[in-house]
C-alpha positions as a LaTeX table, in Angstrom:
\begin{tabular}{lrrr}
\hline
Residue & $x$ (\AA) & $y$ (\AA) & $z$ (\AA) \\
\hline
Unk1 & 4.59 & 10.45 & $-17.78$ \\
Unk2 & 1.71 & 8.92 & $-15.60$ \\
Unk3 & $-1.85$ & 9.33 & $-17.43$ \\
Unk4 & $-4.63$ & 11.13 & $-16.06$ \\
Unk5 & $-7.59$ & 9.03 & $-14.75$ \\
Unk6 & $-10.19$ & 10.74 & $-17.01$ \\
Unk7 & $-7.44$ & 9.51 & $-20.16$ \\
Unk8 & $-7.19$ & 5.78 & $-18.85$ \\
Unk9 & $-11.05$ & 5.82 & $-18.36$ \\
Unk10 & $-11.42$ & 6.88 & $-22.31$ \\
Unk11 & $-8.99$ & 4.17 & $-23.21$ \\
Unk12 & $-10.73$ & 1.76 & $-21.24$ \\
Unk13 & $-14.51$ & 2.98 & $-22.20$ \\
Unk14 & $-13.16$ & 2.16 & $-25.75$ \\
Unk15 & $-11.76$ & $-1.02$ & $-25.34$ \\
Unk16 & $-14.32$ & $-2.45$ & $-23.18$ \\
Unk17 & $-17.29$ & $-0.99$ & $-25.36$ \\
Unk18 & $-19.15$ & 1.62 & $-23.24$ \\
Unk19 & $-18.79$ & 2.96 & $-19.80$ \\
Unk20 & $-19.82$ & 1.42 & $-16.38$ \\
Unk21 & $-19.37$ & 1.46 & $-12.92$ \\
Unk22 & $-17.11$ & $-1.61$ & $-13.21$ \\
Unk23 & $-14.84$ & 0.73 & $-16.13$ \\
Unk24 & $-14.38$ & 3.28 & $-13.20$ \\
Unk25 & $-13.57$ & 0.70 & $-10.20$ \\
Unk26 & $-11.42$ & $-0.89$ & $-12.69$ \\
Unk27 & $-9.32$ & 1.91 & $-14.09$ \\
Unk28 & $-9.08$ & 3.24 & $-10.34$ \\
Unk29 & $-7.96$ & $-0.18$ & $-9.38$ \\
Unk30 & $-5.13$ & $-0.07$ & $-11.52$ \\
Unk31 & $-3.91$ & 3.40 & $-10.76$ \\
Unk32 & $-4.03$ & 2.35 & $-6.87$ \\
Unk33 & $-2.33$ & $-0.85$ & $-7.39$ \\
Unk34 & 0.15 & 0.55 & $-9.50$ \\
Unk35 & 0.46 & 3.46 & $-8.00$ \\
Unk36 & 1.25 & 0.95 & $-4.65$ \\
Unk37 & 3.83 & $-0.93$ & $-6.32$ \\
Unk38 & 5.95 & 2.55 & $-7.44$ \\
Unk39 & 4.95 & 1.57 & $-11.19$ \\
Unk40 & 4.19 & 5.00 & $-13.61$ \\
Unk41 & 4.19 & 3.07 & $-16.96$ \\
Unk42 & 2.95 & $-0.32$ & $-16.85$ \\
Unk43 & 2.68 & $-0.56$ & $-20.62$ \\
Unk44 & 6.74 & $-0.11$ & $-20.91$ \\
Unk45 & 9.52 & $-1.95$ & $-19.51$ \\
Unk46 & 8.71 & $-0.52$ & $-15.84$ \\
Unk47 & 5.68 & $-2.90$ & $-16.39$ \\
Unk48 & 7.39 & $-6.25$ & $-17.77$ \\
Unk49 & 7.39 & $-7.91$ & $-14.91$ \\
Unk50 & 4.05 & $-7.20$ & $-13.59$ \\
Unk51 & 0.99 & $-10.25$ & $-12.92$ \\
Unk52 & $-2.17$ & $-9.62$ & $-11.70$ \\
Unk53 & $-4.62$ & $-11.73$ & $-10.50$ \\
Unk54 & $-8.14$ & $-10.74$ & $-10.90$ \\
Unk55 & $-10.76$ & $-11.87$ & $-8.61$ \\
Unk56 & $-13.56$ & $-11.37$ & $-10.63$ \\
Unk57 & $-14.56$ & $-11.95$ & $-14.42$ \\
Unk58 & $-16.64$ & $-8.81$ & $-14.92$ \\
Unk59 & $-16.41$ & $-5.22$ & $-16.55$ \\
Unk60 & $-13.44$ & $-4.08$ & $-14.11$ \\
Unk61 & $-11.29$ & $-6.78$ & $-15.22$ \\
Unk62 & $-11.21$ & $-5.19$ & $-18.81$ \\
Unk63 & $-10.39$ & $-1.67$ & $-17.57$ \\
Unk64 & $-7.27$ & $-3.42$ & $-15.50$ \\
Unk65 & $-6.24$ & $-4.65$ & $-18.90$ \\
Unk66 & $-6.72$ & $-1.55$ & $-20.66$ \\
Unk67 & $-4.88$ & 0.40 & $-17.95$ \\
Unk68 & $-2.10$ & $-1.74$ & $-17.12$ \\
Unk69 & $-1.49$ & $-3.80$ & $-20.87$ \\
Unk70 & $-1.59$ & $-7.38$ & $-19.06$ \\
Unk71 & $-3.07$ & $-10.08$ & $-20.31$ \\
Unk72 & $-3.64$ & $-13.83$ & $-20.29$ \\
Unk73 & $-1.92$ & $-14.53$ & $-23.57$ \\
Unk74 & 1.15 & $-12.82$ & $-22.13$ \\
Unk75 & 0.36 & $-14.91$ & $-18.82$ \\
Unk76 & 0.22 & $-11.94$ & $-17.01$ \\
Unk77 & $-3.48$ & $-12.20$ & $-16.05$ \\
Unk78 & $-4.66$ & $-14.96$ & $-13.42$ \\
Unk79 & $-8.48$ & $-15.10$ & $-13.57$ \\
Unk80 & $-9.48$ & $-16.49$ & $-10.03$ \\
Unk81 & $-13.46$ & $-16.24$ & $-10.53$ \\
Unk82 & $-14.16$ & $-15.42$ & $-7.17$ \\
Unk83 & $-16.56$ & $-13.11$ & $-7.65$ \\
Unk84 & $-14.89$ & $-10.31$ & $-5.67$ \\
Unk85 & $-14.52$ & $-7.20$ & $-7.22$ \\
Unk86 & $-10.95$ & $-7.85$ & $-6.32$ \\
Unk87 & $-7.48$ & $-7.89$ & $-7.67$ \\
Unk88 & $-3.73$ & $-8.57$ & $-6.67$ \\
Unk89 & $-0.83$ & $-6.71$ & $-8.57$ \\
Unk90 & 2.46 & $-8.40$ & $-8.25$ \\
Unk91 & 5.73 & $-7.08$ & $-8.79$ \\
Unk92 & 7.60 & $-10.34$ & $-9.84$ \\
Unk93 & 11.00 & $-8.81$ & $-10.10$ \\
Unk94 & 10.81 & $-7.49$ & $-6.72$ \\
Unk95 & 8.69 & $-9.96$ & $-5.19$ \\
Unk96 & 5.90 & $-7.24$ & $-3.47$ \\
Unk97 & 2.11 & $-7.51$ & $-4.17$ \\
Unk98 & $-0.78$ & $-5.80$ & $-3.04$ \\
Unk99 & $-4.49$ & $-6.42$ & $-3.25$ \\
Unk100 & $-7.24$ & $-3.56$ & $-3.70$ \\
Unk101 & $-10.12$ & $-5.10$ & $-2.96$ \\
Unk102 & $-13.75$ & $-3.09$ & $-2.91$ \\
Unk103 & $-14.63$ & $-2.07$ & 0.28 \\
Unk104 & $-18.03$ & $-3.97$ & 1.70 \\
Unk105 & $-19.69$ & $-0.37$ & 2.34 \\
Unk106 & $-18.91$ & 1.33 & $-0.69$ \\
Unk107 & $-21.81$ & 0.96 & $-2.60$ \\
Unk108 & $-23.82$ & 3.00 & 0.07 \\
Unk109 & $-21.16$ & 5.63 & 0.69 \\
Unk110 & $-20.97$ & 6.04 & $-3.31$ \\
Unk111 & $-25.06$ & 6.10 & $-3.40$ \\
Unk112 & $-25.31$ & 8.69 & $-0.43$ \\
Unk113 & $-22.49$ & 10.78 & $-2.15$ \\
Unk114 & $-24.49$ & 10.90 & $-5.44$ \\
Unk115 & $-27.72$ & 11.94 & $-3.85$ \\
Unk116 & $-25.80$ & 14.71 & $-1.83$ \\
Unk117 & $-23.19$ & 15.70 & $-4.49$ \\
Unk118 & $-25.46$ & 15.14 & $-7.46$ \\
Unk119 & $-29.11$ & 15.81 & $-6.73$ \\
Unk120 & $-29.86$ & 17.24 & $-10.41$ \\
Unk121 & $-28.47$ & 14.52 & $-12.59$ \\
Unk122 & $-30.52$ & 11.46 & $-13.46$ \\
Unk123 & $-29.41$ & 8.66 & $-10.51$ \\
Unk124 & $-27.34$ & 6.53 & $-12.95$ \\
Unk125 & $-25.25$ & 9.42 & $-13.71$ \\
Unk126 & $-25.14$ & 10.44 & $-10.24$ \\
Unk127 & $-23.77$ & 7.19 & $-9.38$ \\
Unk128 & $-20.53$ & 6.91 & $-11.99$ \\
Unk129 & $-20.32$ & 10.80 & $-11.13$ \\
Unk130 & $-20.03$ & 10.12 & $-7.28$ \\
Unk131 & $-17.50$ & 6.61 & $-8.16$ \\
Unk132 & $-15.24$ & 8.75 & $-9.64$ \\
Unk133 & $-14.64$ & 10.98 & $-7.24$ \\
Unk134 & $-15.19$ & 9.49 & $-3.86$ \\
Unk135 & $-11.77$ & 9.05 & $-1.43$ \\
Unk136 & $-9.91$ & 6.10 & $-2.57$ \\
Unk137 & $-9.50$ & 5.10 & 0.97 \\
Unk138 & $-13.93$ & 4.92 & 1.43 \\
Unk139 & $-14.02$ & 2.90 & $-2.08$ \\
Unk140 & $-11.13$ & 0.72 & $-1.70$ \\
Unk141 & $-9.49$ & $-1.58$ & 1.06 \\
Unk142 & $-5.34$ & $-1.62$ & 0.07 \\
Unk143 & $-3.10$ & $-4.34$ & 1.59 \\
Unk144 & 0.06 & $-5.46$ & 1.12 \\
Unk145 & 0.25 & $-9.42$ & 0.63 \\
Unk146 & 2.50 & $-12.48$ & $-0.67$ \\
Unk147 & 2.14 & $-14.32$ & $-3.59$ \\
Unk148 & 4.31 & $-17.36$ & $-3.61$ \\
Unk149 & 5.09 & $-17.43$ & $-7.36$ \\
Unk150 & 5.57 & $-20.99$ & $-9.15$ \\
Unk151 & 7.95 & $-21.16$ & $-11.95$ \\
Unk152 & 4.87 & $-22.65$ & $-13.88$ \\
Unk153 & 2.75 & $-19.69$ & $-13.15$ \\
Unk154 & 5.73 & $-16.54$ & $-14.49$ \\
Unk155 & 5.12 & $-15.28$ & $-18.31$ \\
Unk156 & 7.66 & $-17.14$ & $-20.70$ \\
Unk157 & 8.28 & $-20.04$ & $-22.86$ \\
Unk158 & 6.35 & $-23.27$ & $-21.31$ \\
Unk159 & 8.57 & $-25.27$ & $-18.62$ \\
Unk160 & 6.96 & $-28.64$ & $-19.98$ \\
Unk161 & 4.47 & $-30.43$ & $-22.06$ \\
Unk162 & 2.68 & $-33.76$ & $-21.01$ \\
Unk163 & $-0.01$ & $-35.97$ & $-23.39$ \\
Unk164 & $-2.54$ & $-37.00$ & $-21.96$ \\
Unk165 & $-2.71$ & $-40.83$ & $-21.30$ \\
Unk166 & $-6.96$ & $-40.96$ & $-21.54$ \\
Unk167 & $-7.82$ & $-37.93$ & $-23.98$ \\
Unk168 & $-4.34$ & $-37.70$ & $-26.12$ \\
Unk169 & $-4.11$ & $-33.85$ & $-25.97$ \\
Unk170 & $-1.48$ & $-31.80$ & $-24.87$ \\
Unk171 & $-0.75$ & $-30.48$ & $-21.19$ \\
Unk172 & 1.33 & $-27.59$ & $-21.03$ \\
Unk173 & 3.24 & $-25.87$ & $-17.76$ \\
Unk174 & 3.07 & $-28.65$ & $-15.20$ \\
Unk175 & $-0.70$ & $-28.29$ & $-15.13$ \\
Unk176 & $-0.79$ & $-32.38$ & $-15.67$ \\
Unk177 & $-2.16$ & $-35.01$ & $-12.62$ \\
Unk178 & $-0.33$ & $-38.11$ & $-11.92$ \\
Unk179 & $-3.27$ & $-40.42$ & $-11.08$ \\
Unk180 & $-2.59$ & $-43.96$ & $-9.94$ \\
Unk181 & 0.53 & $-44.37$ & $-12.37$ \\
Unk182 & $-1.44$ & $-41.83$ & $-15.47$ \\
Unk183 & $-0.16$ & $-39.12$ & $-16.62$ \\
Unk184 & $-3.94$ & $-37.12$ & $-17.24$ \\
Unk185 & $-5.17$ & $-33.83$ & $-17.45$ \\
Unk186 & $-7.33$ & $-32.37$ & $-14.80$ \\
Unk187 & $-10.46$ & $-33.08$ & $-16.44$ \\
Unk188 & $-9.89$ & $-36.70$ & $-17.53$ \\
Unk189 & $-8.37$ & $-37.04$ & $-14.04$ \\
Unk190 & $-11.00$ & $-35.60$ & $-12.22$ \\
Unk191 & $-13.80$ & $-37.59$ & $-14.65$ \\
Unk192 & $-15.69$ & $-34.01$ & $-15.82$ \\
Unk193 & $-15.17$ & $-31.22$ & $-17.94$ \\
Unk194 & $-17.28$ & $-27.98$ & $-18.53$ \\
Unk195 & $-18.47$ & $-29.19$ & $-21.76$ \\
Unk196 & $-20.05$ & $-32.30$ & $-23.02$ \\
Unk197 & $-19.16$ & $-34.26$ & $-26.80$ \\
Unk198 & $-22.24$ & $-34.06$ & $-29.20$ \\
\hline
\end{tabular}
């Protein structure tokens, strides 16, 4: 049985720690991508063969967790960092995807809808108030797309491991360089990481 938005919202409130704007995109997100690819219980079997790709490495990508029971460890989660309150929900078994992206104009339609539907309430409440209920179709832009899948990239047992020539650790899932004869990483082949050795 498909859960109500107002229940996924409470499950994803509690898992994210409090609720948000970016709790209420997210959890409507979900249900529209979902809901798109003809998936009810995404926490089941129905759901196994789901990967999203999220866009964006804020609040909504925890309520697309909580809702849909992805996540990177199961290497069903692809964080893009984009910064675009953005995601992609892929049907791998059947091969059809489609992104729900935020529309541009949202965030005015959403403010003008809280100051019109929501006068008396204090403007933050107003503004998760009017979020929840404005037309999917004014909040979100849906579109079906293709995602070329790589072996590397489906949930399941690694395809390969690789050492490291320069750093001697362990490359897993063909994510290794071959660099003038190396077999590297992508830092040591690319000379920088995102930390620094003390």
């Amino acid at each position: 049985m498909e859960a109500s938005f107002q229940s996924l919202l409470n499950e994803a409130v509690k898992f994210h720690g409090h609720l948000c704007g970016g709790q209420i995109i997210g959890v409507r997100m979900a249900m529209a991508g979902l809901r798109e690819l003809g998936i009810s219980e995404p926490k089941s079997e129905q759901g196994r063969d789901l990967v999203i790709f999220m866009e964006i490495d804020r609040c909504a990508a925890d309520a697309i967790i909580s809702v849909t029971g992805r996540t990177p460890g199961k290497r069903s989660i692809k964080m893009m960092d984009y910064g675009k309150m953005a995601a992609t929900f892929v049907d791998t078994s059947s091969g059809r995807s489609v992104r729900v992206s935020v529309r541009a104009d949202s965030e005015e339609r959403v403010k003008r809808m809280a100051q019109h539907l929501f006068p008396q309430d204090d403007e933050a409440k107003a503004q998760l108030d009017a979020m929840a209920c404005i037309a999917e179709e004014d909040l979100f832009r849906i579109r079906r797309v293709h995602v070329a899948m790589r072996p590397e990239d489906l949930p399941g047992v690694p395809l390969d491991t690789a050492v490291c020539e320069r750093c001697g650790e362990m490359v897993r899932d063909r994510r290794q360089v071959c660099l003038n004869g190396s077999v590297l990483c992508k830092p040591c082949a690319q000379g920088r990481d995102y930390y620094t050795l003390v």
